[in-house]
KENU-951708 format. One record per atom (N, C-alpha, C, CB): residue number from 1; x, y, z. Coordinates in pm, 1 decimal, decimal comma. Glycine has a CB too. Layout:
REM residues N
R   k        u        v        w
R NUM        X        Y        Z
...
This chain:
REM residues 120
R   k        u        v        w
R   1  -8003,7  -7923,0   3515,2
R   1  -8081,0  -7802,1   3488,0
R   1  -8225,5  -7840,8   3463,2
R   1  -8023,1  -7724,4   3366,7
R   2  -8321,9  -7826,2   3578,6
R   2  -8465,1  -7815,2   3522,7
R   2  -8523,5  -7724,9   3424,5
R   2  -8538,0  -7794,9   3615,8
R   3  -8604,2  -7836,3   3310,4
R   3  -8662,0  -7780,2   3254,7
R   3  -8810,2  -7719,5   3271,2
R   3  -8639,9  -7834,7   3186,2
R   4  -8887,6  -7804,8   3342,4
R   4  -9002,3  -7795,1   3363,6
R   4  -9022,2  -7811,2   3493,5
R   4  -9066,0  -7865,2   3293,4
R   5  -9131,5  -7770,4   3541,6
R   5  -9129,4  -7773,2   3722,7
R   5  -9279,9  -7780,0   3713,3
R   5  -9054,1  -7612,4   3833,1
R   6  -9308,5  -7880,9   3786,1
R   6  -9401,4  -7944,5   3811,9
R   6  -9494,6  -7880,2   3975,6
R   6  -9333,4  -8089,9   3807,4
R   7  -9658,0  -7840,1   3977,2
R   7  -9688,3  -7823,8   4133,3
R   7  -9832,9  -7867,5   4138,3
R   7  -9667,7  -7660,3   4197,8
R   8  -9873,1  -7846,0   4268,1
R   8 -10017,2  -7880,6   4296,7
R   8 -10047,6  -7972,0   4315,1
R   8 -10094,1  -7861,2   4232,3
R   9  -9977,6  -8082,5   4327,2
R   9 -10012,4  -8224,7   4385,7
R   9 -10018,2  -8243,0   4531,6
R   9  -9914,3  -8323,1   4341,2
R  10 -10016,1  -8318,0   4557,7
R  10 -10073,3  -8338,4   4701,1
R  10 -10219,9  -8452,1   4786,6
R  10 -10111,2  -8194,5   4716,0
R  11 -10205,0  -8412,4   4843,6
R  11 -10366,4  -8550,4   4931,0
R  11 -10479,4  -8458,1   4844,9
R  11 -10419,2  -8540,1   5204,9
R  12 -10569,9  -8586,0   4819,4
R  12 -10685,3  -8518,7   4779,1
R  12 -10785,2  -8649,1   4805,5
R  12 -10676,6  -8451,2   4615,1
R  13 -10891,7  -8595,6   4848,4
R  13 -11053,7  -8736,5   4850,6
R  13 -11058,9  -8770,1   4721,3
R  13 -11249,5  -8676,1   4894,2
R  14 -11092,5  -8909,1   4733,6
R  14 -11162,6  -8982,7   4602,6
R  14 -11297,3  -8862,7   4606,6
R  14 -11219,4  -9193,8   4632,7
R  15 -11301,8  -8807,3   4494,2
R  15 -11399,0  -8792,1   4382,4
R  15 -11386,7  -8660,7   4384,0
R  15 -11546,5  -8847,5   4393,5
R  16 -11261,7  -8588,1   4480,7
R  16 -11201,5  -8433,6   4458,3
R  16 -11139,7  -8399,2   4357,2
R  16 -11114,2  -8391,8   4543,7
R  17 -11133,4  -8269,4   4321,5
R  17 -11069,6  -8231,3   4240,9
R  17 -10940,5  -8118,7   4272,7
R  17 -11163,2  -8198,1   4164,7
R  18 -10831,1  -8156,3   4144,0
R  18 -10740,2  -8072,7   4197,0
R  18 -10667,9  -7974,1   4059,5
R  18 -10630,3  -8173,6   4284,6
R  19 -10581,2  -7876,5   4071,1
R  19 -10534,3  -7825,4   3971,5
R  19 -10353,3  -7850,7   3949,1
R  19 -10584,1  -7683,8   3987,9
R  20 -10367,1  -7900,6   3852,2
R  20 -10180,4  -7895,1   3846,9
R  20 -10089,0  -7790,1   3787,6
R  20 -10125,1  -8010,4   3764,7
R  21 -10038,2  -7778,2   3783,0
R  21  -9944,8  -7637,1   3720,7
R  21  -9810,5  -7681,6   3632,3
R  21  -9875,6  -7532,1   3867,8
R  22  -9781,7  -7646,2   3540,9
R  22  -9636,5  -7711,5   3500,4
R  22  -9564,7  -7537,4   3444,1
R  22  -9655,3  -7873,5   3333,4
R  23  -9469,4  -7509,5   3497,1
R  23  -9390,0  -7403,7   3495,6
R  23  -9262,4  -7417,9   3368,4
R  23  -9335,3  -7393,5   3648,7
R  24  -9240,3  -7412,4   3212,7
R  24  -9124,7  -7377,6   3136,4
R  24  -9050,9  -7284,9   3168,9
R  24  -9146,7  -7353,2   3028,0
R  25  -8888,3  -7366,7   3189,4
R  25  -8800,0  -7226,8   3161,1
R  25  -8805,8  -7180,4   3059,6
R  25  -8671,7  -7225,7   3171,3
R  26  -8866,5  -7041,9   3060,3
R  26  -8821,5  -6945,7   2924,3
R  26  -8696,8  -6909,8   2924,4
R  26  -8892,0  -6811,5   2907,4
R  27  -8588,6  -6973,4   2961,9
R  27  -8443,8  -6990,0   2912,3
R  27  -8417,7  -7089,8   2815,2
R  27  -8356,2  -7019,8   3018,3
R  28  -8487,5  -7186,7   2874,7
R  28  -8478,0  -7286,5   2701,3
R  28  -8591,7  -7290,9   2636,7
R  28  -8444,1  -7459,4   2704,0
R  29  -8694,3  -7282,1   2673,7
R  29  -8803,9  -7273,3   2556,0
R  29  -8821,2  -7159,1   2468,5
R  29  -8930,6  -7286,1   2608,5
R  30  -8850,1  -7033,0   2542,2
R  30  -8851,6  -6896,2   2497,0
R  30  -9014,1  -6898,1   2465,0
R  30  -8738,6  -6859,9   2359,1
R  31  -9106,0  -6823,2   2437,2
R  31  -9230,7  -6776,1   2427,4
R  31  -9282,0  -6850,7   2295,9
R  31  -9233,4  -6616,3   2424,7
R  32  -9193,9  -6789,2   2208,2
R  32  -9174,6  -6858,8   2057,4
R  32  -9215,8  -7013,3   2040,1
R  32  -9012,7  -6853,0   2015,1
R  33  -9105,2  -7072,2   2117,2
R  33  -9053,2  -7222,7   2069,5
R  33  -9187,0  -7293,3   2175,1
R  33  -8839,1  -7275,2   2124,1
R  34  -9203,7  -7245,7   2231,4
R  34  -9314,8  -7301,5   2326,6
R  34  -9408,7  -7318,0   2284,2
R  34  -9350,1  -7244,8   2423,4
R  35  -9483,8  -7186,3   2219,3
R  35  -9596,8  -7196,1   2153,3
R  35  -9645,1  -7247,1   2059,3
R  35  -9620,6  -7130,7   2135,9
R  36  -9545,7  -7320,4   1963,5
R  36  -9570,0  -7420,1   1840,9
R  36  -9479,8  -7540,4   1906,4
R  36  -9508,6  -7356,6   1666,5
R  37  -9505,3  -7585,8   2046,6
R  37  -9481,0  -7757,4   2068,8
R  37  -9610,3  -7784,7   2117,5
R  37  -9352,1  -7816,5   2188,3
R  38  -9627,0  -7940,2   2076,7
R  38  -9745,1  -7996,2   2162,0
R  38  -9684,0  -8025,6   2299,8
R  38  -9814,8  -8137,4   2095,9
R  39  -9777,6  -8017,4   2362,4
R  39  -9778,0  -8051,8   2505,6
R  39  -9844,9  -8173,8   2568,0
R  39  -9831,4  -7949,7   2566,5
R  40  -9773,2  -8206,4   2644,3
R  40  -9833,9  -8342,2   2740,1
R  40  -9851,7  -8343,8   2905,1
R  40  -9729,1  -8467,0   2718,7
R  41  -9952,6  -8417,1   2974,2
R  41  -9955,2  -8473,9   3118,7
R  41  -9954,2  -8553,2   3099,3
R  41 -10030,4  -8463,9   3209,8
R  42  -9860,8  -8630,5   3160,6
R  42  -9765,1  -8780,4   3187,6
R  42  -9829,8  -8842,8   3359,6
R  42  -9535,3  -8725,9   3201,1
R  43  -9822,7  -8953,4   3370,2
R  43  -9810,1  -9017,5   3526,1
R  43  -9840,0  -9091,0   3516,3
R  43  -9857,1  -8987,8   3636,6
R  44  -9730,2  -9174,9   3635,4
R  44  -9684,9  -9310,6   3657,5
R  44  -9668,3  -9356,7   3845,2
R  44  -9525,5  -9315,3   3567,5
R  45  -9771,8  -9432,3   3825,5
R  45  -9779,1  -9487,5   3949,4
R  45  -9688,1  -9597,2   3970,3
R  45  -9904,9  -9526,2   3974,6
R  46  -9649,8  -9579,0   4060,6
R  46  -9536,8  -9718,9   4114,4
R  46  -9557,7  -9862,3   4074,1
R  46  -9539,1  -9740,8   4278,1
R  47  -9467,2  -9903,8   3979,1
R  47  -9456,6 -10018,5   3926,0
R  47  -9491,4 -10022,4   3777,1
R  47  -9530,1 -10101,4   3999,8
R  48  -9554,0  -9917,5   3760,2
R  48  -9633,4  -9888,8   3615,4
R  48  -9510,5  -9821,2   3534,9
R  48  -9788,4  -9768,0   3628,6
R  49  -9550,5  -9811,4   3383,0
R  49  -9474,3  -9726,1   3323,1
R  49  -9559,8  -9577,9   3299,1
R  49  -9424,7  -9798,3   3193,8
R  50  -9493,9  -9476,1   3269,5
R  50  -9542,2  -9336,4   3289,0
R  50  -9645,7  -9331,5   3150,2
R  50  -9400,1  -9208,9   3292,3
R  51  -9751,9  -9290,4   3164,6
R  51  -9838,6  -9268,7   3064,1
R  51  -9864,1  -9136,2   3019,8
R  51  -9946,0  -9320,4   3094,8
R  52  -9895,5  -9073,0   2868,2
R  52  -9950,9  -8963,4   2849,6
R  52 -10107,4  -9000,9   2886,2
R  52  -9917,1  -8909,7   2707,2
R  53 -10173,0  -8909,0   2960,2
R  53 -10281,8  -8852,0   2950,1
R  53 -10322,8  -8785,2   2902,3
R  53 -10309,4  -8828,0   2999,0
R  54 -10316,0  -8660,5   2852,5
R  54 -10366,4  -8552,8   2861,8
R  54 -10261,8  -8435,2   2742,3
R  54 -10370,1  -8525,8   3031,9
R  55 -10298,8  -8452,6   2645,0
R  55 -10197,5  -8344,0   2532,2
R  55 -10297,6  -8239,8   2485,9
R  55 -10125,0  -8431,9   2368,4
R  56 -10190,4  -8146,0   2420,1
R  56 -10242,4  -7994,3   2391,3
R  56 -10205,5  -7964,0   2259,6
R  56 -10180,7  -7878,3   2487,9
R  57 -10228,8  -7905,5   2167,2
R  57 -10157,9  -7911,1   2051,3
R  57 -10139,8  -7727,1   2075,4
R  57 -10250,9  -7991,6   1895,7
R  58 -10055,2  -7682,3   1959,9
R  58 -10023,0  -7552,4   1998,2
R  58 -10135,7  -7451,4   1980,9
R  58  -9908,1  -7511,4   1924,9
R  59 -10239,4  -7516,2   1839,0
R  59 -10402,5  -7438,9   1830,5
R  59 -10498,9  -7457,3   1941,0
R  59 -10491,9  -7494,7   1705,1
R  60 -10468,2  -7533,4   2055,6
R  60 -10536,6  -7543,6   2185,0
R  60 -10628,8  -7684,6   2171,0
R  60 -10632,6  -7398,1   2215,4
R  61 -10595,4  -7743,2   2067,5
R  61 -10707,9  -7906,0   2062,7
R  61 -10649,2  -7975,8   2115,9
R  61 -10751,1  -7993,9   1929,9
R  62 -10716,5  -8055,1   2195,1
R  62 -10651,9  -8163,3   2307,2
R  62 -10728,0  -8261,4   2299,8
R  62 -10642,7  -8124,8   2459,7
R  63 -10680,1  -8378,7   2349,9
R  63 -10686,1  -8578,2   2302,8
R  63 -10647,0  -8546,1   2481,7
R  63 -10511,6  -8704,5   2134,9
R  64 -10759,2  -8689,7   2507,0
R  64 -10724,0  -8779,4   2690,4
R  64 -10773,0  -8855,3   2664,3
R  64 -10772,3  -8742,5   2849,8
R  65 -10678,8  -8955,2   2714,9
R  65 -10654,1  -9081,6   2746,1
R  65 -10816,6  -9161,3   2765,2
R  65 -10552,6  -9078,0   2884,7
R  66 -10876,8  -9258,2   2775,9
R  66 -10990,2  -9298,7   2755,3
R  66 -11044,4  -9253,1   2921,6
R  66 -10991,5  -9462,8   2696,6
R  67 -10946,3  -9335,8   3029,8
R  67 -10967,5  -9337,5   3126,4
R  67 -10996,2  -9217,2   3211,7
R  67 -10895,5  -9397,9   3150,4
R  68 -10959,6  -9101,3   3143,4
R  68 -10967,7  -8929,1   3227,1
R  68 -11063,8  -8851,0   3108,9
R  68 -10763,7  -8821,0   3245,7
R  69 -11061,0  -8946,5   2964,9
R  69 -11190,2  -8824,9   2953,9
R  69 -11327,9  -8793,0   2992,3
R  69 -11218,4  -8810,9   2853,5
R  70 -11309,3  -8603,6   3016,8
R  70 -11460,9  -8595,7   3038,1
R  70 -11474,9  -8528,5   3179,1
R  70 -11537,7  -8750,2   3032,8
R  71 -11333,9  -8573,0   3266,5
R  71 -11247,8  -8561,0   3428,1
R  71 -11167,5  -8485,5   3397,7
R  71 -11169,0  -8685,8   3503,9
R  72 -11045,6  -8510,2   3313,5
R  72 -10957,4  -8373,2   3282,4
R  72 -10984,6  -8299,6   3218,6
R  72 -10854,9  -8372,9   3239,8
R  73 -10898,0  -8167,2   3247,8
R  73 -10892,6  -8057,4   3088,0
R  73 -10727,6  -8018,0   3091,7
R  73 -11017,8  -7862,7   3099,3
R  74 -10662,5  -8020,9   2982,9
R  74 -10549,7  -7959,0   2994,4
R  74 -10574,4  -7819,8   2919,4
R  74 -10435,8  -8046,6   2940,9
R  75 -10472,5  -7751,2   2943,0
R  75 -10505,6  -7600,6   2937,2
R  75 -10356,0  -7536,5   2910,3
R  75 -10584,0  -7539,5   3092,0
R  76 -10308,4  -7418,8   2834,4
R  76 -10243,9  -7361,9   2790,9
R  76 -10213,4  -7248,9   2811,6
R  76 -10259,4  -7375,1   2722,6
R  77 -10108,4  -7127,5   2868,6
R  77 -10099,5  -7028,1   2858,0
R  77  -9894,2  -6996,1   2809,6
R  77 -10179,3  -6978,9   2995,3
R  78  -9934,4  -6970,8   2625,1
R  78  -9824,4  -6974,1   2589,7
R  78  -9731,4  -6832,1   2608,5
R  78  -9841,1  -7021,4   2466,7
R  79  -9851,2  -6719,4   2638,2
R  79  -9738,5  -6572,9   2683,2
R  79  -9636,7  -6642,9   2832,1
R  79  -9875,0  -6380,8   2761,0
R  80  -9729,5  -6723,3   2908,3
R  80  -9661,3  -6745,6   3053,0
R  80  -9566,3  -6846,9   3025,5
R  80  -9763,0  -6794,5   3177,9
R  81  -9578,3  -6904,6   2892,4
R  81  -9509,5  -7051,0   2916,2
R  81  -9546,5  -7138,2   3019,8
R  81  -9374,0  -7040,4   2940,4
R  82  -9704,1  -7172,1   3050,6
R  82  -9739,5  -7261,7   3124,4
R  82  -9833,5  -7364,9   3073,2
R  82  -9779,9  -7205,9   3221,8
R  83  -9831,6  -7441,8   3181,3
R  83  -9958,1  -7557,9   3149,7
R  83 -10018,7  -7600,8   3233,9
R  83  -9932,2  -7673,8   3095,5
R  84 -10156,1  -7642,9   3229,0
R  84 -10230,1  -7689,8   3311,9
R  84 -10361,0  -7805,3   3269,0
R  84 -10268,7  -7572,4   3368,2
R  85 -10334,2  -7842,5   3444,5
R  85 -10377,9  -7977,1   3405,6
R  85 -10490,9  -7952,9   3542,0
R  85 -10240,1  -8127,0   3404,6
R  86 -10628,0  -7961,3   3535,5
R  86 -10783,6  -7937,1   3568,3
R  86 -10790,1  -8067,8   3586,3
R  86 -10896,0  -7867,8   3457,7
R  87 -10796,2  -8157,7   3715,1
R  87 -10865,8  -8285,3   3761,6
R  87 -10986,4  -8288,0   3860,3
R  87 -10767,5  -8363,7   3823,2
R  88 -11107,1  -8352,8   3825,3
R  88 -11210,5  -8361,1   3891,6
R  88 -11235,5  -8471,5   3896,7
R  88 -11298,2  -8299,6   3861,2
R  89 -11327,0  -8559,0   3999,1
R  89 -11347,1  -8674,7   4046,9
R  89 -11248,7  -8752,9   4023,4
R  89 -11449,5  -8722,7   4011,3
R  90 -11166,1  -8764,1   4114,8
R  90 -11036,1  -8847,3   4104,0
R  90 -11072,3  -8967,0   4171,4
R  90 -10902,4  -8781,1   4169,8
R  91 -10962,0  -9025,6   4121,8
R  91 -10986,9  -9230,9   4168,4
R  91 -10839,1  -9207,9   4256,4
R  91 -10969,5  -9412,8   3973,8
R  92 -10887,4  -9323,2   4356,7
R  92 -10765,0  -9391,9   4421,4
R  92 -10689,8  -9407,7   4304,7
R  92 -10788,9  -9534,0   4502,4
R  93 -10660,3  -9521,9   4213,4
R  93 -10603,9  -9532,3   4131,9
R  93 -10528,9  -9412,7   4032,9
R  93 -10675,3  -9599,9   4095,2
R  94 -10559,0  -9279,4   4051,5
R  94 -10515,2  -9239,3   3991,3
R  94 -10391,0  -9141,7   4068,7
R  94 -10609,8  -9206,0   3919,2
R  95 -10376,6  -9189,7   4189,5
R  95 -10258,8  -9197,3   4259,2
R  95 -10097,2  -9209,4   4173,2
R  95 -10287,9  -9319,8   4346,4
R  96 -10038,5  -9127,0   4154,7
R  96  -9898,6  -9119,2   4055,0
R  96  -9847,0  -8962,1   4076,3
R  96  -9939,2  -9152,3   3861,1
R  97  -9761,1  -9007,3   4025,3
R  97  -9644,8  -8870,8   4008,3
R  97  -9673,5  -8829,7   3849,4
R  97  -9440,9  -8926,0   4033,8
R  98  -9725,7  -8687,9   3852,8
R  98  -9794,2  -8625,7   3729,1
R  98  -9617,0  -8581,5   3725,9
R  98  -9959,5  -8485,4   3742,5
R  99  -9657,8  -8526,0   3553,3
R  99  -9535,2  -8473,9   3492,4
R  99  -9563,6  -8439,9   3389,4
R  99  -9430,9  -8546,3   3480,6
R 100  -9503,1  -8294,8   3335,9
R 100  -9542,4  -8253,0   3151,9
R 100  -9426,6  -8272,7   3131,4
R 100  -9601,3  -8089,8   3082,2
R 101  -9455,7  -8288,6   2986,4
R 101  -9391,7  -8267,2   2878,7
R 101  -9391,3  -8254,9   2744,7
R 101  -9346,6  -8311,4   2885,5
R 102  -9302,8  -8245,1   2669,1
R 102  -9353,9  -8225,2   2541,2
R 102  -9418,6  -8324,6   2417,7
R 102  -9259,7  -8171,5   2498,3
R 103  -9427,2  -8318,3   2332,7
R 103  -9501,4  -8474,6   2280,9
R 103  -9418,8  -8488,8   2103,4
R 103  -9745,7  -8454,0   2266,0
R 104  -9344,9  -8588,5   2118,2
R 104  -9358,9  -8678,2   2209,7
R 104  -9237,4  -8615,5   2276,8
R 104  -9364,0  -8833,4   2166,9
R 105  -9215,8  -8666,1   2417,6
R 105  -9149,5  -8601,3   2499,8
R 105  -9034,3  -8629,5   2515,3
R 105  -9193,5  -8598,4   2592,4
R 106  -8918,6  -8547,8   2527,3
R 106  -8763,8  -8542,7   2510,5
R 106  -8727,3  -8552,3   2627,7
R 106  -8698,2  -8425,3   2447,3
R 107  -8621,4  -8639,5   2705,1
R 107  -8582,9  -8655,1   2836,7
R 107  -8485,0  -8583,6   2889,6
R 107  -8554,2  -8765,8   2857,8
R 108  -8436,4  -8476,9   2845,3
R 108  -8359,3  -8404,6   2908,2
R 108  -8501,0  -8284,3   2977,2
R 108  -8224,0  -8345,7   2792,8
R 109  -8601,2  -8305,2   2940,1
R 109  -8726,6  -8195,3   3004,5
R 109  -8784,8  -8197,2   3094,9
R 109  -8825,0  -8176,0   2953,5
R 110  -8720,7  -8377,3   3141,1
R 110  -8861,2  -8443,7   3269,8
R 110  -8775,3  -8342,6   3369,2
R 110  -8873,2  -8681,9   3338,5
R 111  -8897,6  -8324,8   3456,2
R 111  -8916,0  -8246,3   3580,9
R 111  -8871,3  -8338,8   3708,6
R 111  -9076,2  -8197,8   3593,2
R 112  -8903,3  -8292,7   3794,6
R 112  -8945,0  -8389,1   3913,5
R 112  -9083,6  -8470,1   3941,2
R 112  -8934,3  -8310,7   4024,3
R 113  -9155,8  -8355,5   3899,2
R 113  -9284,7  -8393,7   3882,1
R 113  -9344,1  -8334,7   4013,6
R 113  -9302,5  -8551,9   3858,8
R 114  -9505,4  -8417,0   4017,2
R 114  -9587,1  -8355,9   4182,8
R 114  -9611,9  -8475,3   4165,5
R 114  -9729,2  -8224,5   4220,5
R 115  -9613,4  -8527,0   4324,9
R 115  -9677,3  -8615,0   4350,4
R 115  -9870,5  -8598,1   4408,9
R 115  -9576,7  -8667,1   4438,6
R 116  -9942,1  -8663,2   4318,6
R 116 -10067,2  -8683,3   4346,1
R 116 -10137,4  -8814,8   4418,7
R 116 -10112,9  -8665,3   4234,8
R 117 -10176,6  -8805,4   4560,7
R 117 -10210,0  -8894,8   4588,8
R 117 -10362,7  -8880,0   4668,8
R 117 -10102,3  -8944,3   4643,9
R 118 -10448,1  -8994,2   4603,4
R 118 -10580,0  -9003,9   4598,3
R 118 -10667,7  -9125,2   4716,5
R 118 -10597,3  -9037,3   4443,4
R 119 -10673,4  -9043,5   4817,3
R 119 -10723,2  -9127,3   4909,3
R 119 -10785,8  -9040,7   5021,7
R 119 -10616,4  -9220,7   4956,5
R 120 -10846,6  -9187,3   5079,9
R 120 -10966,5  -9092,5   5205,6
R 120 -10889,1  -9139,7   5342,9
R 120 -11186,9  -9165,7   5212,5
């Protein structure tokens, strides 16, 4: 049973920007329970282990990673039960399979994820 559903990844140019989307079932979260968890963007490029980037707290203050601040924004909409993740000037390197979740994040939630890949 997916919990979270992951979109918007895809080819993009070094120094493009793209938008990600992360979709909660409001069957298990509900509007409620959603809106007082922190939130995370996760990704892990092949061979690597999966990193948080990018968290949300439920008052909307958000912490990134050294390497994306300033490039990302994560973003919140708790009536929709969604999340979003705002990337601009992207690196080759930042080539990975994005993924939310919650923080710290429970593994029955991982998604599939989107794959993001950063090249010309």
């Amino acid at each position: 049973q997916v919990q979270l559903v992951e979109s918007g990844g895809g080819l993009v140019h070094p120094g493009g920007s793209q938008r990600l989307s992360c979709a909660a079932s409001r069957n298990i979260f509900g509007i409620t329970v959603f809106s007082i968890k922190d939130l995370g963007w996760y990704r892990q490029a092949p061979g690597n282990q999966r990193e948080l980037v990018a968290a949300i707290s439920p008052d909307g203050s958000t912490n990134y990673t050294d390497s994306v601040e300033g490039r990302f924004t994560i973003s919140r909409d708790n009536a929709n039960t969604m999340v979003y993740l705002q990337k601009k000037n992207l690196k080759p390197e930042e080539t990975a399979g994005y993924y939310c979740n919650t923080i710290p994040y429970t593994d029955p939630y991982w998604g599939q994820g989107t794959q993001v890949t950063v090249s010309s």
